[in-house]
N, C-alpha and C positions, 0 to 999 in steps of 0.2 A: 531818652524816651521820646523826646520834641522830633526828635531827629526822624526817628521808626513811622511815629504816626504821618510825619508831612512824605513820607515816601508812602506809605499806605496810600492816603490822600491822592497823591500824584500819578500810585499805580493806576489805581480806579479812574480817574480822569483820563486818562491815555487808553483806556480798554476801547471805549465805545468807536475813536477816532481806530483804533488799529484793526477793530473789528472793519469798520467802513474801509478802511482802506486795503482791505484784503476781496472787500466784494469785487467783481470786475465791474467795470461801468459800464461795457458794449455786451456783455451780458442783461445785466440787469434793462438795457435798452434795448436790446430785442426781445426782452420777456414784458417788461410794457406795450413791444408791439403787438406781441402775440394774445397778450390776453387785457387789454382794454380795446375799445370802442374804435373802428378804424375811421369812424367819421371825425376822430378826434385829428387824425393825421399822426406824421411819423414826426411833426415838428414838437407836437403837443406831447405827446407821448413820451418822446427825451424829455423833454423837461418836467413832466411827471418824475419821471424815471429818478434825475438829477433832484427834485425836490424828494423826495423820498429816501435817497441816500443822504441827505444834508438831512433829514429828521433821524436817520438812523446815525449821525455822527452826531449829533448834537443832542442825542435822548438822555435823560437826566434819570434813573434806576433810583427809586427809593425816595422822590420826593413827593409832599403832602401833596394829595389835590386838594381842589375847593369843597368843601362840604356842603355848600348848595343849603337851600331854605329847607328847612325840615326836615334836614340830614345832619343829626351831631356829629356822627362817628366821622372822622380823620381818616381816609385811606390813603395809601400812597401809591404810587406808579411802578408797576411789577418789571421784571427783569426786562432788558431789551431785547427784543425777539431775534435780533440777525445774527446771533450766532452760530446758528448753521444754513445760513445764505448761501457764505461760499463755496459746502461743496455741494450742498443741492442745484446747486446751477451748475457747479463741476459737472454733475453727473447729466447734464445735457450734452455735454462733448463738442458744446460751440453749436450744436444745433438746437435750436429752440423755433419750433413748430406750434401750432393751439393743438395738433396732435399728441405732440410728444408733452405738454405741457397736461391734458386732458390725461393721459395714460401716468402723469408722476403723481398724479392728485387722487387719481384712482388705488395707482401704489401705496401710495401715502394713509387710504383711505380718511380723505378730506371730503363731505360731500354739500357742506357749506363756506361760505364767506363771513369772517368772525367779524363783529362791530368794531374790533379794530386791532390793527397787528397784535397776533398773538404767537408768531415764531413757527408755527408749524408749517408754513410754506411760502417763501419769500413772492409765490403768483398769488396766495390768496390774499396777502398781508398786504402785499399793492393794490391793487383791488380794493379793499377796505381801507389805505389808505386815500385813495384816490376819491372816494364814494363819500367819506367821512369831511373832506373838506369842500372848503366853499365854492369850489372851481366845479367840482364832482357835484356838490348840490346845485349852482348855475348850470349844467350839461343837461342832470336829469330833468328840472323843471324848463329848462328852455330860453331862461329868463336869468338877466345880471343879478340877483338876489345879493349877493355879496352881503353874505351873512355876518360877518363880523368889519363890514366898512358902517361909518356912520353916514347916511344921506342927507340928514340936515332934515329942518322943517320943510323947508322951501319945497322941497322934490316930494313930503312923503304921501303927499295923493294922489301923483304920478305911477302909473304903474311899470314897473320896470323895465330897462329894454331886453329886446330879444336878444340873448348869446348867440354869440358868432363864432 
């Protein structure tokens, strides 16, 4: 019986990494080029791209979040959304345009950006991944905010430097 459960175990551990590893990477990097910011550049964008596959390997399915002040209830972290990444990007055919991306979303009929991967479309799910982190909060405001670094006392009357 010890035996069954640590392959259970073990299968589920290896899902998230072989789902990731099925997405293409030079996909999923021109579809950050196509549909974020191009003031961000094509350097920034890969590495979106890349941080965003490393969360998609490394997403943890079913465990508690924080219940936060004035929140009893326990919820836990819903299924991991990429797994159907790789053939919705298949179905790009190696071309990924804001065209061809605007017309799969329409397909799709997606006509918002969800607050945070929710699997229905690996362009909007980046996007909201992008927008939900501290880089994505620095872009919009302007400003190093660096929402979860600690600045110390020293700096905290200073007001932030401008993102570059």
């Amino acid at each position: 019986m010890q035996r069954r459960n640590f392959v259970k175990v073990m299968a589920a551990a290896a899902t998230p990494w072989a789902r990731a590893e099925s997405i293409d990477p030079k996909a999923m990097r021109d579809l950050a080029a196509a549909v974020l910011p191009e003031s961000l550049g094509r350097k920034r964008t890969d590495k979106i791209s890349a941080d965003f596959l490393k969360w998609i390997a490394e997403y943890k399915e079913g465990v508690n979040t924080a219940a936060g002040y004035g929140h009893p209830r326990t919820q836990t972290v819903p299924p991991n959304p990429s797994k159907n990444y790789a053939a919705q990007l298949g179905a790009f055919n190696g071309v990924i345009t804001k065209e061809s991306v605007a017309a799969a979303l329409e397909k799709a009929n997606i006509d918002r950006i969800p607050n945070r991967p929710n699997g229905r479309h690996p362009a909007t799910d980046l996007i909201a991944y992008f927008y939900s982190s501290p880089a994505g909060e620095d872009f919009l405001y302007g400003v190093e905010i660096k929402r979860n670094d600690c600045r110390g006392l020293a700096s905290s009357g200073q007001r932030p430097k401008r993102w570059t």
